[in-house]
C-alpha positions, 0 to 999 in steps of 0.5 A, spaced: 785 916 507 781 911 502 774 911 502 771 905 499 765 905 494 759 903 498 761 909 503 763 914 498 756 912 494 752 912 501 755 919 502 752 921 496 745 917 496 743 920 503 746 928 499 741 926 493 737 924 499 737 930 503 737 935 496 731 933 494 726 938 493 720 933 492 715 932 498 714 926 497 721 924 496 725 920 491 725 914 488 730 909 489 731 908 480 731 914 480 737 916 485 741 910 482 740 913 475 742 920 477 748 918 480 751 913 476 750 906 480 746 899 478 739 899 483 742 893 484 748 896 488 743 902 491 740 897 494 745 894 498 747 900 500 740 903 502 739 897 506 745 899 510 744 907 511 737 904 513 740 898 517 744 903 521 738 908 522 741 914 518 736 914 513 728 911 514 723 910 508 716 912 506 710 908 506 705 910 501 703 910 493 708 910 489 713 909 495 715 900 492 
């Protein structure tokens, strides 16, 4: 079976996600420089991850 890229990168993303030490969480810039992908493309697929509601943001300073 071959996964395609934005399933593998949202796979990846809600990892980084959910491995995140932070109580504030992790910004979106810095996801897509850890695993390697344009915020371009990231944001497309955090749409997506939230569209579906496996993932929700954060409101607050500093959450863009």
């Amino acid at each position: 079976m071959k996964i395609n890229s934005k399933i593998r990168y949202g796979l990846r993303t809600m990892i980084e996600i959910a491995c995140c030490k932070e109580p504030t969480g992790i910004l979106q810039k810095d996801i897509a420089k850890n695993q390697n992908i344009s915020v371009k493309y990231l944001d497309y697929i955090i749409s997506a991850l939230k569209l579906k509601g496996l993932i929700s943001n954060t409101k607050g300073r500093g959450s863009g």
